[in-house]
N, C-alpha and C positions, 0 to 999 in steps of 0.2 A: 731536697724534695720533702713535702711534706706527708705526716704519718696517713693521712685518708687517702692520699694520693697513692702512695704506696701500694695500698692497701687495693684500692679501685684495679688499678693496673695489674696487680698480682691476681684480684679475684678477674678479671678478662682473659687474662690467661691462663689460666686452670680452666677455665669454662669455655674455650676456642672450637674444643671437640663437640660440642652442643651446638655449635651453628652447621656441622656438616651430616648428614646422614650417607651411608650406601644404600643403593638401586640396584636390585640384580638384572643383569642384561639378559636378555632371551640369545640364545643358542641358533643363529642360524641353520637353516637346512641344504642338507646338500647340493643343490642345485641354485641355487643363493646363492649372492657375488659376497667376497669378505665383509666384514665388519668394522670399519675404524674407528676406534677410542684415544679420542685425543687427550681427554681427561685425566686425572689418577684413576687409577683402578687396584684391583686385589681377585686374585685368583684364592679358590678355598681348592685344596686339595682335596681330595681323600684317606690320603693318608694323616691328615691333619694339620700341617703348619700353612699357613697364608704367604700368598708370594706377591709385593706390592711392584706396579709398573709405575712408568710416567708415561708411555704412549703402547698401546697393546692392539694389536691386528687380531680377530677374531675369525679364522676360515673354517670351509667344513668337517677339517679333521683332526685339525691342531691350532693351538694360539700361539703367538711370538711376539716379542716387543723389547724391548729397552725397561730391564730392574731399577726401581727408586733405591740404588744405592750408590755408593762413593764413585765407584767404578766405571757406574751406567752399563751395567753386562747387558749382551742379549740373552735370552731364553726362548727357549721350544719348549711345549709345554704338549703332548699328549691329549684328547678329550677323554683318552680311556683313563687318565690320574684326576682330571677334574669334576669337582662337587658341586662348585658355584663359579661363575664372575660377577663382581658387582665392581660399579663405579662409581667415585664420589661425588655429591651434591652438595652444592648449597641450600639452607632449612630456615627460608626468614621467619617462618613460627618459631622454631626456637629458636634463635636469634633473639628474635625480638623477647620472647621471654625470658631468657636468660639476662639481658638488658634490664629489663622489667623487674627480673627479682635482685640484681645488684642495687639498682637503681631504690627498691622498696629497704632494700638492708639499709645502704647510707643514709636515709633517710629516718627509717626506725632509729639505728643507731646515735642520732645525732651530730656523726662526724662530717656534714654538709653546714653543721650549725643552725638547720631545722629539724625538725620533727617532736618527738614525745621524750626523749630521753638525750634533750641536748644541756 
């Protein structure tokens, strides 16, 4: 493979987290039927460490769902431990500018074989 190539692919991936942003979910109220989150999601604690799901139920007095780890554990999770939930998005602004400034790098650079300093 060649050295811009390389280079292209390594800088998309360091930059993959710049296409997704989190959304905080609102809190349902009591009387409210649960919440389903199909998506990724992350609980913020209170006590402080984050706990990521891959599918998270949201009801009026506790969350549970399936941990994004090896295991796939379930968790119960308390509302009196939790700070925040938010869920992951995709962000075609940055996306698209992320793109945009690889794209202006190669480019400057010369390693496309155009620009100012080829």
């Amino acid at each position: 493979m060649q050295r811009w190539k390389r280079m292209t692919v390594l800088a998309l991936l360091v930059g993959m987290p710049g296409c997704v942003r989190w959304k905080q979910v609102p809190v349902p109220t009591p009387p409210a039927p649960p919440n389903i989150i199909s998506n990724m999601s992350r609980v913020r604690l209170k006590s402080g460490p984050t706990v990521d799901f891959l599918t998270l139920v949201v009801a009026t007095d506790s969350i549970f769902g399936v941990r994004n780890n090896l295991a796939r554990t379930r968790l119960t999770v308390s509302f009196d431990q939790v700070n925040r939930i938010e869920v992951r998005e995709k962000d075609p602004i940055r996306t698209f500018a992320l793109l945009a400034g690889v794209g202006f790098g190669l480019w400057y650079s010369g390693a496309l074989g155009l620009g100012p300093n080829r």
